[in-house]
N, C-alpha and C positions, 0 to 999 in steps of 0.2 A: 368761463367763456366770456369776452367781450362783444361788445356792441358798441359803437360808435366811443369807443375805448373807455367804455362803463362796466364792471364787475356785471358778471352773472351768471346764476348755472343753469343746468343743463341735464333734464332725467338722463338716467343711461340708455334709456329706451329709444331716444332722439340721437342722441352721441352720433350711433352711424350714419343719419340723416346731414348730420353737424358737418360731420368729418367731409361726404363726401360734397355737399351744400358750399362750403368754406372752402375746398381743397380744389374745388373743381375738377372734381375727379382724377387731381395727380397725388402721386406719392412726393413725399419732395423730393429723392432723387428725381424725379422726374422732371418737377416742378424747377430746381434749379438749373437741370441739364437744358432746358429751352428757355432758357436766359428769365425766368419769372420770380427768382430769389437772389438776392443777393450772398456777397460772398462772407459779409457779417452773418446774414442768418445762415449758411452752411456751416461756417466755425461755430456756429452756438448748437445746431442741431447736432453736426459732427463730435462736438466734446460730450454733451451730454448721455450723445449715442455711447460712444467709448467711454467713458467713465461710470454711467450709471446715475441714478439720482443726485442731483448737484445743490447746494445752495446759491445763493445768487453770486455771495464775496467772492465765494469757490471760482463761481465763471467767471466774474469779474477778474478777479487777479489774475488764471491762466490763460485768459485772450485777451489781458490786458487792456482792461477799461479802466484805465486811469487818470488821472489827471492829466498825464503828459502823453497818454497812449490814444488806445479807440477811444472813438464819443459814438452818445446813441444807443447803449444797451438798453435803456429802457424802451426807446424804440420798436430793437429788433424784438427784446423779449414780447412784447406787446404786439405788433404783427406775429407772431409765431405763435402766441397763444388764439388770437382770432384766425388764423390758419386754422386752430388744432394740430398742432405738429406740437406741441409743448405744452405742458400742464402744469398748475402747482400742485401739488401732492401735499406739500407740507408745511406749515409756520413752524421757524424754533426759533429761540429765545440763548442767548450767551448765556452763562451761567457763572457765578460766584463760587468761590474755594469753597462754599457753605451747601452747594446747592442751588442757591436761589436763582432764579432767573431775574433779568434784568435787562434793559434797552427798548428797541423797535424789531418785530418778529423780523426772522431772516426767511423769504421762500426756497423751499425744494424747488426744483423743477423737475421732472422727467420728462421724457417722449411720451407723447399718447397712444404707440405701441406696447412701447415696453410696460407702460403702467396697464394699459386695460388690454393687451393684446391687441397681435396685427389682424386675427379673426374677427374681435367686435371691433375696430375701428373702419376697416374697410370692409367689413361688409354689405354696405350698401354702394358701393363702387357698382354694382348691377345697373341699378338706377340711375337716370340721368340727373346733373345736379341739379335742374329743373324740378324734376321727380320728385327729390329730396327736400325741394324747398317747402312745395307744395302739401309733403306730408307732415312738414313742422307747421306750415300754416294752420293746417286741418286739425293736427294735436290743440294748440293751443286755441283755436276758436271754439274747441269743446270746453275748455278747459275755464274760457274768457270771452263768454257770448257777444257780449254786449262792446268789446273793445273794437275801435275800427278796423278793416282789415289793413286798410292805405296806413295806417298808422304803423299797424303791425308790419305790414312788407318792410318800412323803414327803415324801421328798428332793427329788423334781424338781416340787415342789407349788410349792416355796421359801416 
């Protein structure tokens, strides 16, 4: 999960909170079909959908982010992960005729359907995204007494 596009996670227990908190209570079909995604982040949701767990080169080269192609994937990946529509699942590493690993990790991506199911991610679509926000606040002032709450609102505004 990011925040003001800073790494961070996220119990599972919030996740549905997150989803719908973040999503504002759309799916992205939905969310694009009323003009509120772009058509980069549909071709990123959409290939990932259809192919399955992806690494980034993987996306990159089949929606062509290249040098002379798209620009901005780090962009869309980055709004789509603060959405919750995308997750990383995974670091891997290139490997040597030996074995060995070598380089800068490469991420998996998945949907955060297909990885944690469409059951736990919307199921908090009940609640208003208000609802939602309010019960992540509540989590984490148990959790972090003494931190402000105006601080915290901020923070998880991203």
């Amino acid at each position: 999960m990011c925040s003001k596009k800073k790494a961070g996670f996220i119990s599972l227990k919030l996740w549905p909170d997150f989803c719908n908190y973040r999503r504002d209570g759309y799916d992205f079909d939905a969310r694009f079909d009323d003009g509120l995604a772009s058509y980069k982040d549909k071709g990123v949701v959409d290939y990932i959908t259809g192919a399955g767990a992806m690494l980034t080169r993987d996306i990159k080269d089949n929606l062509n982010y290249k040098k002379d192609g798209n620009k901005g994937f780090e962009t869309v990946i980055t709004r789509l992960q603060m959405e919750t529509y995308v997750v990383p699942v995974n670091y891997e590493y290139s490997k040597r005729k030996n074995g060995d690993e070598y380089g800068c990790g490469n991420c998996r991506y998945d949907t955060a359907e297909n990885f944690w199911g469409d059951k736990l991610c919307r199921s908090a679509y009940k609640r208003s995204p208000e609802e939602s926000f309010a019960r992540i606040i509540k989590h984490i002032k148990k959790a972090l007494p003494k931190m402000d709450e105006e601080e915290l609102r901020l923070l998880l505004k991203g």
